[in-house]
Backbone as CSV, one residue per row, in Angstrom:
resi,resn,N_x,N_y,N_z,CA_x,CA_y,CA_z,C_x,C_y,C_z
1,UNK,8.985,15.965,30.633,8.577,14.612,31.009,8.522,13.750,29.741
2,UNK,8.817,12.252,29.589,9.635,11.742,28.713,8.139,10.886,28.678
3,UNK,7.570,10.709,27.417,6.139,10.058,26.974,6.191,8.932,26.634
4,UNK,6.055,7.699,26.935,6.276,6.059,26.218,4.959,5.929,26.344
5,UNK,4.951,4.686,24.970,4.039,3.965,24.689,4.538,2.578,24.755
6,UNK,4.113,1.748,25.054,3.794,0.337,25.592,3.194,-0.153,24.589
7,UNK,3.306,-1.214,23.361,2.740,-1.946,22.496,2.701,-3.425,22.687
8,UNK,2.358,-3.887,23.115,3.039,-5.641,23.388,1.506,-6.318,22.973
9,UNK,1.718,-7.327,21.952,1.331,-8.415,21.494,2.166,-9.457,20.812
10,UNK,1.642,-10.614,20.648,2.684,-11.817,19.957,3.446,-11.671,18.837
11,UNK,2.876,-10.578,18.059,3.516,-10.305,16.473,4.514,-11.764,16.108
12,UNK,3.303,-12.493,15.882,3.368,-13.704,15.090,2.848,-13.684,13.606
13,UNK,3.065,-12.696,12.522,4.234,-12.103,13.271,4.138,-10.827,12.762
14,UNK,4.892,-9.451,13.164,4.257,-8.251,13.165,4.319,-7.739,11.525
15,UNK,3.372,-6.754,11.506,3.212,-6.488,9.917,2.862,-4.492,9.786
16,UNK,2.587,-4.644,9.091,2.446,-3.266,8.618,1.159,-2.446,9.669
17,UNK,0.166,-3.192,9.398,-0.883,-2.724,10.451,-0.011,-2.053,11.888
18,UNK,0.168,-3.047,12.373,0.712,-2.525,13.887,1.813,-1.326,13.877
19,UNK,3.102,-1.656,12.489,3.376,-0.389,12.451,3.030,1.147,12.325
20,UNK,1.664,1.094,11.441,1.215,2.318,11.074,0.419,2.818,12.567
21,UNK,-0.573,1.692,13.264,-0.921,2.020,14.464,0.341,2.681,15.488
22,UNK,1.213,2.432,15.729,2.506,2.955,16.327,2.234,4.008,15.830
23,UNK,3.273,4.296,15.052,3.552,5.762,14.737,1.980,6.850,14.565
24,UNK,0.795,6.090,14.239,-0.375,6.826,14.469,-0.021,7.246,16.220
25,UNK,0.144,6.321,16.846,-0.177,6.802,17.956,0.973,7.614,18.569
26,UNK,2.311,7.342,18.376,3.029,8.292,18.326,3.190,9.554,17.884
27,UNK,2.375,9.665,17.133,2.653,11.109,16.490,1.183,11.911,17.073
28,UNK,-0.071,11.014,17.667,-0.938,11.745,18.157,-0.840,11.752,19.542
29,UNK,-0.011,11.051,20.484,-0.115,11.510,21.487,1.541,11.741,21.881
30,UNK,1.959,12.288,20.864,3.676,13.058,21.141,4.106,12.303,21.839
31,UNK,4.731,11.040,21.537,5.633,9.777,22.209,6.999,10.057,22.067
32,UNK,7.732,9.844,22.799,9.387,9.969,22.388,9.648,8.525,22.339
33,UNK,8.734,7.825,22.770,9.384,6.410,22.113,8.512,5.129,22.223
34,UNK,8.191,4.240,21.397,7.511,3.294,21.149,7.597,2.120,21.696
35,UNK,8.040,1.470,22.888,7.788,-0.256,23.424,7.159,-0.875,22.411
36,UNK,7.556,-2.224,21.673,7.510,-2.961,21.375,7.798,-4.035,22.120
37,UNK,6.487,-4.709,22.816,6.999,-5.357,23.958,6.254,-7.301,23.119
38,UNK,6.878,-7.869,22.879,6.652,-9.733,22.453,6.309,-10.041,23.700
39,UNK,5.128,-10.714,23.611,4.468,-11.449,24.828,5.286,-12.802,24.813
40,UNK,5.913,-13.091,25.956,6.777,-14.239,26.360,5.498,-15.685,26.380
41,UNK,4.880,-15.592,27.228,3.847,-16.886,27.839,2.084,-15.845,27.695
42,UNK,1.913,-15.400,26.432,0.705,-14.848,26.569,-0.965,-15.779,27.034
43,UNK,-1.561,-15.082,28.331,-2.185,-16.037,29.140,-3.517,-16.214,28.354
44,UNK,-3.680,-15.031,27.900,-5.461,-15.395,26.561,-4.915,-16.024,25.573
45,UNK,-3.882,-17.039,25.484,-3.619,-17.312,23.710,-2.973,-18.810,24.171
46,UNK,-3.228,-19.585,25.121,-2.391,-20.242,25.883,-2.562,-21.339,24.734
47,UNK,-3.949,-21.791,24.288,-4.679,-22.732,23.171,-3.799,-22.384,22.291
48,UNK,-3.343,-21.487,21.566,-2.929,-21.366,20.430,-1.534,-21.349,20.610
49,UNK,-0.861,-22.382,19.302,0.845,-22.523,19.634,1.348,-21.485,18.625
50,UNK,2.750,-20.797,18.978,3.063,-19.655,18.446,4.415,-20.334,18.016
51,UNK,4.583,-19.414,17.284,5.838,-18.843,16.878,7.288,-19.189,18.119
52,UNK,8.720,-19.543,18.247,9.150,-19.776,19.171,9.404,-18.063,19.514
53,UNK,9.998,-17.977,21.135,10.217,-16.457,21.086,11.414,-15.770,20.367
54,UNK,12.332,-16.812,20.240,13.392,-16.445,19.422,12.729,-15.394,18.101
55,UNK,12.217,-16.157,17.429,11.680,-15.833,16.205,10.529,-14.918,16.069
56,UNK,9.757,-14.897,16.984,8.950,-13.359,17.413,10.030,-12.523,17.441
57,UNK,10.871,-12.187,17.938,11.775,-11.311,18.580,12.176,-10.464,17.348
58,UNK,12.707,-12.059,16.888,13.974,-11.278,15.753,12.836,-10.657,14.836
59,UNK,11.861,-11.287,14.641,10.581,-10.422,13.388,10.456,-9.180,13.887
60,UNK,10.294,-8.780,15.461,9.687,-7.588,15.903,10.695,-6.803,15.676
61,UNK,12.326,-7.221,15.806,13.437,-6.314,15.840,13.765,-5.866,14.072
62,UNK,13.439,-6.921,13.231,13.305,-6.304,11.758,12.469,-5.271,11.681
63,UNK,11.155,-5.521,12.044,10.365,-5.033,11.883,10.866,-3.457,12.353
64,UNK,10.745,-3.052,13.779,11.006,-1.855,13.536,12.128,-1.308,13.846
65,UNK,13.180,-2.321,12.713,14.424,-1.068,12.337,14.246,0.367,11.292
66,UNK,14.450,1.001,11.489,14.749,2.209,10.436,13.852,3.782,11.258
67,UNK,13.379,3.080,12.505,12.136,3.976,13.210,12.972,4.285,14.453
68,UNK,13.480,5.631,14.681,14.018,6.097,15.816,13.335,6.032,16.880
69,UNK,12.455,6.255,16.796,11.082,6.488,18.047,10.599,4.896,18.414
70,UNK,10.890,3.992,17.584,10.378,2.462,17.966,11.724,1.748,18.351
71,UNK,11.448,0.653,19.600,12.662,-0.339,20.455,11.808,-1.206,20.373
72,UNK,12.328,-2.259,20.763,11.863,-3.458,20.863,12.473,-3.735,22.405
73,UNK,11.695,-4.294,22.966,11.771,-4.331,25.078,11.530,-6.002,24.483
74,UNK,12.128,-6.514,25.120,12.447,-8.131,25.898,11.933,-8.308,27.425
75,UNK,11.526,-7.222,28.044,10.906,-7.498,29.174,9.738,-8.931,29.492
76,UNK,9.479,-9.149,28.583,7.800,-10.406,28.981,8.717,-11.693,28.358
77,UNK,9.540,-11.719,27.252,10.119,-12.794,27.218,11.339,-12.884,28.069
78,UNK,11.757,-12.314,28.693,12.712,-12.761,29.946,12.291,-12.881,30.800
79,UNK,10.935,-12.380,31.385,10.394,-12.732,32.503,9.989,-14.693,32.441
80,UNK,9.772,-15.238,33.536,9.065,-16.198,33.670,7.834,-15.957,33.851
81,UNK,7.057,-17.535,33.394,5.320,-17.388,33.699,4.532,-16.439,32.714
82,UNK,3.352,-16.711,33.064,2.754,-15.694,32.025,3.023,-14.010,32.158
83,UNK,2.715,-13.572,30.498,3.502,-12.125,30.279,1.826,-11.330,30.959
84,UNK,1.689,-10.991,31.829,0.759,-9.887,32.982,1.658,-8.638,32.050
85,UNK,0.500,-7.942,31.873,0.699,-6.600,31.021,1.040,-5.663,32.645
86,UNK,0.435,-5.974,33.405,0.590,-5.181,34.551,1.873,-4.765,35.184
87,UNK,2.657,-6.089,35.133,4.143,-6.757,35.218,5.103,-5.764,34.473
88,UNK,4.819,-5.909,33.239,5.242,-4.811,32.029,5.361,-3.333,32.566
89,UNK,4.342,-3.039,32.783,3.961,-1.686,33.140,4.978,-1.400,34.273
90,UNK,4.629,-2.144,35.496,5.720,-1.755,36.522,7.357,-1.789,36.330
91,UNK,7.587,-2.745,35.616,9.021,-2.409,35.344,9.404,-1.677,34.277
92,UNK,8.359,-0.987,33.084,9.060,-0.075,32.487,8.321,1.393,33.600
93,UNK,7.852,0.969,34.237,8.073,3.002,35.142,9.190,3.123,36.166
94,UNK,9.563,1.677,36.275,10.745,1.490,37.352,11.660,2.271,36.823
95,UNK,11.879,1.891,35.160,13.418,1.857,34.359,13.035,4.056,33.548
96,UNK,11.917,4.259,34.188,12.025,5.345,33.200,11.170,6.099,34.361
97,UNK,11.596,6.537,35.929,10.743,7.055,36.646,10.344,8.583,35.752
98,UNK,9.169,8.821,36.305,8.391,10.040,36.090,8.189,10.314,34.677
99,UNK,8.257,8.883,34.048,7.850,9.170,32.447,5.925,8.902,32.608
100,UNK,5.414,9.475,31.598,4.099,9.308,31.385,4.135,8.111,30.043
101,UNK,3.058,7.145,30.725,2.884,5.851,30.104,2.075,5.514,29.221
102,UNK,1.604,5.127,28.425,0.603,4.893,27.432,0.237,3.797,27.009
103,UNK,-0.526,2.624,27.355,-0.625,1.454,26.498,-1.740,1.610,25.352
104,UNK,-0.896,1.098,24.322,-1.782,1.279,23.026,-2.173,-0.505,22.811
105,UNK,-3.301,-0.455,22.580,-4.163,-1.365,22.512,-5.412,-1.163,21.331
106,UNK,-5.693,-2.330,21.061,-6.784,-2.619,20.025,-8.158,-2.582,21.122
107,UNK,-8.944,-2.100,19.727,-10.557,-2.061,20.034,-11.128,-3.111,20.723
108,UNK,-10.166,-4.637,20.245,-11.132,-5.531,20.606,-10.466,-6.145,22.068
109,UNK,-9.158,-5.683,22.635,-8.737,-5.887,23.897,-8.858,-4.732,24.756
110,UNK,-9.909,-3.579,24.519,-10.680,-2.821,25.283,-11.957,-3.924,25.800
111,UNK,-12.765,-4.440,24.464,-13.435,-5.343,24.849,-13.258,-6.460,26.109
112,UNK,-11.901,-6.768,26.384,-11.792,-7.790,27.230,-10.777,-7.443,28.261
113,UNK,-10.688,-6.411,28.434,-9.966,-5.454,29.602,-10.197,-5.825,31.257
114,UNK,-11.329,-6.060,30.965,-11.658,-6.013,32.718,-11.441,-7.804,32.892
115,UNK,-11.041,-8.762,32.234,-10.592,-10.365,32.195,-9.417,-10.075,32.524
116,UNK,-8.596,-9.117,32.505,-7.058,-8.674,32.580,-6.473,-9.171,34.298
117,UNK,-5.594,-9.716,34.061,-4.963,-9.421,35.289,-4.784,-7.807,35.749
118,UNK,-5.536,-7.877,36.981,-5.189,-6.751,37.582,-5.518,-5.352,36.817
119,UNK,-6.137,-4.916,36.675,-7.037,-4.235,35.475,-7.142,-2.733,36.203
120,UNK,-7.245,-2.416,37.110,-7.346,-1.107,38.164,-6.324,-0.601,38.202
121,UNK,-4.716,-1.969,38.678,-3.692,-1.626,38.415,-2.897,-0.847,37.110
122,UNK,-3.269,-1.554,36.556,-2.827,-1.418,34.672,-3.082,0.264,34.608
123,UNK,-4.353,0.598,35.091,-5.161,1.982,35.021,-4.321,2.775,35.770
124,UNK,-3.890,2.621,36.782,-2.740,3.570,37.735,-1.467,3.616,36.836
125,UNK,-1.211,2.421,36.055,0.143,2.935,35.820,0.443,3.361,34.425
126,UNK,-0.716,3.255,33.957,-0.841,3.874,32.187,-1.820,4.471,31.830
127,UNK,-2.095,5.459,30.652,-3.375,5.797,30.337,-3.702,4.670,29.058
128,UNK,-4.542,4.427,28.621,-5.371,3.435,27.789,-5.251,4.551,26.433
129,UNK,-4.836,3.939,25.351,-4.894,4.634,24.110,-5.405,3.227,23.189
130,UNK,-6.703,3.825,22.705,-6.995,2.552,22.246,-7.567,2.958,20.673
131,UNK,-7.352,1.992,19.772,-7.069,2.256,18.133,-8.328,1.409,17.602
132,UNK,-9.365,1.953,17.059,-10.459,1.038,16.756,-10.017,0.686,15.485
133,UNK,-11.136,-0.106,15.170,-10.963,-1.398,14.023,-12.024,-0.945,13.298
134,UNK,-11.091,-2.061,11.822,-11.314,-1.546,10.699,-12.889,-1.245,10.192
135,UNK,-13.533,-0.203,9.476,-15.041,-0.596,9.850,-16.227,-0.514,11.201
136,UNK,-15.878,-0.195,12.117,-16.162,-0.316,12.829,-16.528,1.167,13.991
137,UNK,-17.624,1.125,14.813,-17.397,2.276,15.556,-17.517,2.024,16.569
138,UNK,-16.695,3.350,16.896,-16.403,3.776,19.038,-17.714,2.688,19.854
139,UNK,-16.817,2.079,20.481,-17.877,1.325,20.896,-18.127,1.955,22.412
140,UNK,-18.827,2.180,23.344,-18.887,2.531,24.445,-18.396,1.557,25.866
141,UNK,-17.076,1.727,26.377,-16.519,0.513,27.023,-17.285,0.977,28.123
142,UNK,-16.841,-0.860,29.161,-17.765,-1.149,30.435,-17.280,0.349,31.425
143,UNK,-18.657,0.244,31.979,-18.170,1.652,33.047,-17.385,1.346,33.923
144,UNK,-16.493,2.713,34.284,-15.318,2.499,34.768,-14.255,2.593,33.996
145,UNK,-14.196,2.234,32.833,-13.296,2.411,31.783,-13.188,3.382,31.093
146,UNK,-14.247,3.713,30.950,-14.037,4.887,29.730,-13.405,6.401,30.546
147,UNK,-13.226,6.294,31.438,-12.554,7.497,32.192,-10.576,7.584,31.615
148,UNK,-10.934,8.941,31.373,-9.059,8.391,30.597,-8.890,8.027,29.531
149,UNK,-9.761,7.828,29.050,-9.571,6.496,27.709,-9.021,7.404,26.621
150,UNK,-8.601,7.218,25.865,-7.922,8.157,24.215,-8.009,7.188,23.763
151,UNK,-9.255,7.626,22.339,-9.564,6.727,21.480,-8.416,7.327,20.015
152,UNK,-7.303,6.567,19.864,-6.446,7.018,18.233,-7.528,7.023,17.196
153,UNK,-7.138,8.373,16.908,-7.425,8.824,14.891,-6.724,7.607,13.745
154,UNK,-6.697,6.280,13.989,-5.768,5.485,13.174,-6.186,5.099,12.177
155,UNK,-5.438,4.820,11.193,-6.149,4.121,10.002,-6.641,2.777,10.322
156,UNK,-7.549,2.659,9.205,-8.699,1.399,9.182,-7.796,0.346,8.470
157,UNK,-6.501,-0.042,8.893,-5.755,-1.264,7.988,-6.272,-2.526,8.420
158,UNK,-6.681,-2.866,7.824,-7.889,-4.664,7.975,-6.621,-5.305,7.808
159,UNK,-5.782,-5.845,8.124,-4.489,-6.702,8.180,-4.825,-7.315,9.620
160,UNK,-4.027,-8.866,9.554,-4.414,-9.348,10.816,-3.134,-10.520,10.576
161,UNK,-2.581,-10.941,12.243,-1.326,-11.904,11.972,-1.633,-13.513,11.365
162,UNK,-2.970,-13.494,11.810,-3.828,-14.977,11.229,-3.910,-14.878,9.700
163,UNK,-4.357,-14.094,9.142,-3.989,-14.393,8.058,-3.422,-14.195,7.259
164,UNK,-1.913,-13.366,7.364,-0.500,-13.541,7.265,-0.562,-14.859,7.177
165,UNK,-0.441,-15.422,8.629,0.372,-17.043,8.702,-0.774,-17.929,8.059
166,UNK,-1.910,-17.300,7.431,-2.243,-18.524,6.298,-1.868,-18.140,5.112
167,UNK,-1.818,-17.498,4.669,-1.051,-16.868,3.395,0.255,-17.744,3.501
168,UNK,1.458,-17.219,4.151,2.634,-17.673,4.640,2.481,-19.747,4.320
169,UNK,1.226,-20.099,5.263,1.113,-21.438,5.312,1.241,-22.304,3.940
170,UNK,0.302,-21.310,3.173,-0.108,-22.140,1.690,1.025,-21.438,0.589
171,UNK,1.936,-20.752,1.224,2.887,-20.221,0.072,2.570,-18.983,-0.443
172,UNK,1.761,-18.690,-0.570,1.157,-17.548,-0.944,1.970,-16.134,-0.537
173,UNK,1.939,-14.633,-1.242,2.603,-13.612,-0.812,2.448,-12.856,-0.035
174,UNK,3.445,-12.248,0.668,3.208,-11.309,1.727,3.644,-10.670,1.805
175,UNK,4.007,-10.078,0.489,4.881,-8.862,0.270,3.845,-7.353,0.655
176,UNK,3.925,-6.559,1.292,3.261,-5.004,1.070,2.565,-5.502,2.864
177,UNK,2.312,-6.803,2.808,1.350,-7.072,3.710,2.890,-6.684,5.396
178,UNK,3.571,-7.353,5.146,4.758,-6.844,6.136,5.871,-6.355,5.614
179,UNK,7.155,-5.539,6.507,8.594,-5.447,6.355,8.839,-6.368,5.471
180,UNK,9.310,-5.649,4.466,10.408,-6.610,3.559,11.681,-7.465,4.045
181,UNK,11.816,-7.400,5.317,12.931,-7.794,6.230,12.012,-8.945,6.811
182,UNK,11.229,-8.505,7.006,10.243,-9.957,7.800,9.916,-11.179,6.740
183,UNK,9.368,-10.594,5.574,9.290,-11.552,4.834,10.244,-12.322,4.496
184,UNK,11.157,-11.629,4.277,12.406,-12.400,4.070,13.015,-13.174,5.185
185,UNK,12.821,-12.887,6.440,12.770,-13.536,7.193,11.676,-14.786,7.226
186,UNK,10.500,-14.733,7.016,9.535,-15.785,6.914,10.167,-16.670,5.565
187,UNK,10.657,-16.237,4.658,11.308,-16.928,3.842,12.164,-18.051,4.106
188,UNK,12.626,-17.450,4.630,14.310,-18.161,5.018,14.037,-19.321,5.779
189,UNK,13.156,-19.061,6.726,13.265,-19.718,8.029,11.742,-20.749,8.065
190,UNK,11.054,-20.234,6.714,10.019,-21.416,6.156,9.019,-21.369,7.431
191,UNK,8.880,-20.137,8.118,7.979,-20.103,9.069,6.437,-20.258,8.941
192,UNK,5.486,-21.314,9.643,4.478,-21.241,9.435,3.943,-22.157,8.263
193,UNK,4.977,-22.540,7.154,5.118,-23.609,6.766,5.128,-24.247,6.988
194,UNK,5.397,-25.685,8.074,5.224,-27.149,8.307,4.040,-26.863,9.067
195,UNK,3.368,-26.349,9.810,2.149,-26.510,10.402,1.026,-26.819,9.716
196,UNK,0.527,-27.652,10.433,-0.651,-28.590,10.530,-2.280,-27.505,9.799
C-alpha cells in the first residue's frame, strides 16, 4: 500500500523549514511520496494579499527539485473558489485509490482544525500528522481530535514565510534561510519588493 503525504500551504514563499518538516515526516512515517500542494484561493488568509499563483508554484517547484520523494500537485490552484483541504483530500484518494493518506500540518493549524471546512471529513480521508513548533510543547488538542493524531519528531526550525518576505522586502538576505533556486528566483523577479 502506497503512503502519501499531503503538505499544502501558500509557500509565499517556501523555505527550508517546510522542507526539513517534509522529509522529517517522510522518513518517520515511511512516505513514498510528498504532495506539495499551493493553496489556490486560501479561505483563512483571504485579508492577506499573496504572492500571484504563478509564482507560488514556480517557488514550490524549485524548491523541491533534487527530492525524489517530493511533487508538487496543482490540484487547489486549478481548482476554482476557495482551496477546502477536504477537496484536496478527495481527489488525491480518487487519483491514488487504496493509498494511505497523511496530512502534515503545523502545531498551530491543529489549533484551528475544527474552523476547517468539513473537519470529520478531512478525518475519514487522512490521518493528521502534526509537527510542533519551535519551543514549544505537545499541546493537548480539542477532544475528538486527538484520536489518530501522530505528533512528528521534527526539528525546532523557527523560520517563518513572513519574515522571509520582510527580509526579501527591505533587501536584506535570504540566503541558508531558502533554496538557492528560490532566492534566486526572489531575485530576479524582485518579489516582495514593491509592496507597501
Amino acid at each position: 500500500m502506497r503512503r502519501i503525504g499531503l503538505f499544502g500551504g501558500t509557500f509565499d514563499p517556501p523555505h527550508f523549514g517546510h522542507l526539513a518538516l517534509a522529509e522529517w515526516a517522510r522518513e518517520q512515517l515511511r512516505l513514498d511520496r510528498v504532495l506539495f500542494v499551493p493553496a489556490g484561493a486560501p479561505p483563512h488568509k483571504r485579508a492577506r494579499r499573496l504572492s500571484s499563483v504563478a509564482a507560488r508554484v514556480a517557488m514550490t517547484r524549485l524548491a523541491v527539485r533534487g527530492n525524489p520523494a517530493f511533487r508538487l500537485s496543482q490540484l487547489e490552484v486549478r481548482r476554482r473558489g476557495p482551496s477546502f483541504t477536504v477537496d484536496t483530500l478527495r481527489a488525491v484518494r480518487a487519483g491514488h485509490p487504496g493509498a494511505e493518506v497523511f496530512l502534515l500540518m503545523g502545531e498551530d493549524s491543529l489549533d484551528d482544525f475544527r474552523t476547517w471546512h468539513e473537519p470529520a471529513a478531512i478525518r475519514g480521508l487522512a490521518r493528521l500528522a502534526v509537527a510542533r513548533r519551535p519551543g514549544g510543547r505537545r499541546r493537548t488538542p480539542a477532544r475528538g481530535i486527538a484520536r489518530g493524531l501522530i505528533w512528528l519528531d521534527n526539528p525546532g526550525l523557527e523560520l517563518s514565510s513572513s519574515a522571509i518576505r520582510a527580509r526579501a522586502r527591505a533587501g536584506r538576505s535570504v540566503r541558508y534561510l531558502v533554496p538557492d533556486a528560490v532566492a534566486r528566483y526572489l531575485a530576479r523577479h524582485r518579489l516582495y519588493r514593491s509592496r507597501a
